[in-house]
C-alpha positions as CSV (number, residue, x, y, z in Angstrom):
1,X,-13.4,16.0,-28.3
2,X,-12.4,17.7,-25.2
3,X,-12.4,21.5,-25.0
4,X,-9.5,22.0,-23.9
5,X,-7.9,19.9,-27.1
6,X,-10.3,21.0,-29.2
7,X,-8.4,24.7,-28.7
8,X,-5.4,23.4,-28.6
9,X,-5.8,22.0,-32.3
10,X,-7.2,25.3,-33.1
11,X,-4.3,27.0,-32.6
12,X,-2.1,23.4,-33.8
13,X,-3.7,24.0,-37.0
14,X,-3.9,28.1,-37.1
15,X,-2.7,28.8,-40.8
16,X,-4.1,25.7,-42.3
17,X,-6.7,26.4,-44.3
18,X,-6.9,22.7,-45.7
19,X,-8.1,19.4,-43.8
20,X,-11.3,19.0,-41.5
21,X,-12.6,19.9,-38.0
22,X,-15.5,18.2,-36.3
23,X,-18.7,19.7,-34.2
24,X,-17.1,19.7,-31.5
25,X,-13.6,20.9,-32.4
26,X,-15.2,23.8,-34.4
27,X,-17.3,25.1,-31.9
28,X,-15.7,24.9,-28.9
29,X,-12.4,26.9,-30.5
30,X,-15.0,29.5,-32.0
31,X,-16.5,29.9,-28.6
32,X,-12.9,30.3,-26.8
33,X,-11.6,32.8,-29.6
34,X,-15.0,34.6,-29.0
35,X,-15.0,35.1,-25.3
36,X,-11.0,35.6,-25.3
37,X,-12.1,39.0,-27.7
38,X,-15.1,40.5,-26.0
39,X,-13.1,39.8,-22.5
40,X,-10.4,41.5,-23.6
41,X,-12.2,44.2,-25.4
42,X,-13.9,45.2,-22.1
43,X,-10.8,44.6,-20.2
44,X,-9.0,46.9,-22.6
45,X,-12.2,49.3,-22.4
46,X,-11.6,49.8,-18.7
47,X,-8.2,50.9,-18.7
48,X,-7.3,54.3,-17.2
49,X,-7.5,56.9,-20.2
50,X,-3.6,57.7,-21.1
51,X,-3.0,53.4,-21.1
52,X,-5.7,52.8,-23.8
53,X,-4.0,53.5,-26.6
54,X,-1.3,51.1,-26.7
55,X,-3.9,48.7,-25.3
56,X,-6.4,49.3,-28.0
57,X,-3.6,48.7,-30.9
58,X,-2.5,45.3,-29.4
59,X,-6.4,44.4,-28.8
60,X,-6.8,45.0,-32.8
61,X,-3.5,43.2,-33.4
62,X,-5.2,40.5,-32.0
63,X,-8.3,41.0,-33.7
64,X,-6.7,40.2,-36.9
65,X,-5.3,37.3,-35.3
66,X,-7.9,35.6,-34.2
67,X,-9.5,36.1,-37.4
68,X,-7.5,34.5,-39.4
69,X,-8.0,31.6,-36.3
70,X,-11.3,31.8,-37.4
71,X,-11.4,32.1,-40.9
72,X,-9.1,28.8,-40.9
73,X,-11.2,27.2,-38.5
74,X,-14.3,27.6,-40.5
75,X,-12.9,26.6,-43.8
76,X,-12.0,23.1,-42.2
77,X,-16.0,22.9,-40.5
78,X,-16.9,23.6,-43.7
79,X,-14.6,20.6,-45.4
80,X,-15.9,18.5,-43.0
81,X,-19.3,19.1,-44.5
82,X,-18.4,18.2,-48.1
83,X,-18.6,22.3,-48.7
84,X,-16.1,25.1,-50.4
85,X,-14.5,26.6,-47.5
86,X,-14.6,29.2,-49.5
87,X,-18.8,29.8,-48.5
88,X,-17.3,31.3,-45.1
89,X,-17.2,34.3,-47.6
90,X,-20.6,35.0,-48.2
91,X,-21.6,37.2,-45.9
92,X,-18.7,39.2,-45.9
93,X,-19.1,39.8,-50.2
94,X,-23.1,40.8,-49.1
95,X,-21.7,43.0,-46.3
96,X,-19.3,44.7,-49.0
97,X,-21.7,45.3,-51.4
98,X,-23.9,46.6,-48.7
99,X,-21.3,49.3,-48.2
100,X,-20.6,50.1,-51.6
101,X,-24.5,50.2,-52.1
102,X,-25.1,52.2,-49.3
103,X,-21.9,54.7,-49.6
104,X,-23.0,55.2,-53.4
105,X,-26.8,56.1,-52.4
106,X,-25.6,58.5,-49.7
107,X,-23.0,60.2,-51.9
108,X,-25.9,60.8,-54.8
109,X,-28.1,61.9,-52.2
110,X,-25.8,64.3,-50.9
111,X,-24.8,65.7,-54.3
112,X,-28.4,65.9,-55.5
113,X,-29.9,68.9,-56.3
114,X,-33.3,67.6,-56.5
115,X,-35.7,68.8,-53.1
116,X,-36.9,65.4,-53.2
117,X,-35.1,64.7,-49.8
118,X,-38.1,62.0,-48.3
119,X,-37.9,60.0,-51.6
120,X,-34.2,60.0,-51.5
121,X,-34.8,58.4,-47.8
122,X,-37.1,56.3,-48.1
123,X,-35.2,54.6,-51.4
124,X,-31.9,54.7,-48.6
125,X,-34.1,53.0,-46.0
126,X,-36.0,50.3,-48.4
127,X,-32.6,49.1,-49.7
128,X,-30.7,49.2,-46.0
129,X,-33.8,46.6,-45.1
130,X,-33.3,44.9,-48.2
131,X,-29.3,44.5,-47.7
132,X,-29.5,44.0,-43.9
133,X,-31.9,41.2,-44.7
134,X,-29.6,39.1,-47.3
135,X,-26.8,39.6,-45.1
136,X,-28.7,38.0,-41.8
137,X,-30.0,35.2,-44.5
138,X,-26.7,34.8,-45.9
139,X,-25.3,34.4,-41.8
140,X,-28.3,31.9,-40.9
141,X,-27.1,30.1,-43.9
142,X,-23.2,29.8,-43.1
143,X,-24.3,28.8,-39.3
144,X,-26.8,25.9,-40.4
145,X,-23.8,24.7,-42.6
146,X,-21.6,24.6,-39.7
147,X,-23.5,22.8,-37.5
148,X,-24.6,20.1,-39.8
149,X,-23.2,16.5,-38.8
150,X,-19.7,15.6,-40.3
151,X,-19.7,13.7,-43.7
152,X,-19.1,10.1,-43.0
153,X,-15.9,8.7,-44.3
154,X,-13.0,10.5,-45.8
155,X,-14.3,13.1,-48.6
156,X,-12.0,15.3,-50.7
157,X,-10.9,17.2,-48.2
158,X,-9.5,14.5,-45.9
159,X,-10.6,12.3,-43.6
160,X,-13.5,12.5,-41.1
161,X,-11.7,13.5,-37.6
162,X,-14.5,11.6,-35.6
163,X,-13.0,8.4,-37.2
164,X,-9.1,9.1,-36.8
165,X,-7.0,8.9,-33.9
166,X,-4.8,11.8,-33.4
């Protein structure tokens, strides 16, 4: 598909969470929704001081937007697949319980009395490498899923948009 359809459909199909998106589609709408925030981001950056502000809340206004761009996007990759959109949510559950992990260690470090302050680190540090690793193995995961090859034919979730007109 063409990249500049393949973005349009993206935003066509922005709060539809349902149906499927192909490779191409997919890809090509992630990379445009990716560029569109990091160019903006450093445009927004390198503002004059007093102007930031105002700049910085629309910039996170359309953070969320284009997250939920995302989010929608992925779900239909996903469909295409034959997979749970739903799996586009398992590195963000490992990323959460990384913060409640690592927020709960901190706080009983802090409050400790005990003058074990190295074993205290070194426990922090052993389970930050343990967390940070699911999470990258959890991400590797969700991106191999996304770029494997479309299920051929229709499958639950609809049918296969290398086969249908639109």
């Amino acid at each position: 598909m063409a990249p500049t359809k393949s973005i349009a459909n993206g935003f066509r199909k922005a709060l539809s969470f349902s149906g499927r998106d192909s490779r191409a589609e997919y890809w090509w709408f992630s990379g445009f929704t990716t560029l569109t925030l990091f160019g903006t981001a450093i445009l927004v950056d390198s503002l004059p001081p007093g102007t930031q502000t105002v700049a910085y809340k629309l910039w996170l206004l359309g953070l969320v937007v284009f997250t939920v761009l995302y989010l929608s996007s992925t779900f239909r990759r996903l469909h295409d697949t034959g997979r749970s959109g739903f799996q586009a949510f398992e590195p963000l559950l490992v990323f959460a319980i990384y913060g409640a992990v690592f927020v709960i260690t901190a706080m009983g470090f802090l409050n400790s009395e005990d003058s074990d302050a190295a074993g205290w680190l070194i426990g922090i540090l052993a389970l930050n490498a343990l967390l940070s690793l699911a999470f990258l193995i959890t991400m590797a995961r969700l991106v191999f899923r996304l770029t494997r090859p479309s299920e051929p034919g229709p499958n639950k979730y609809g049918p296969n948009p290398n086969e249908v007109s639109s």
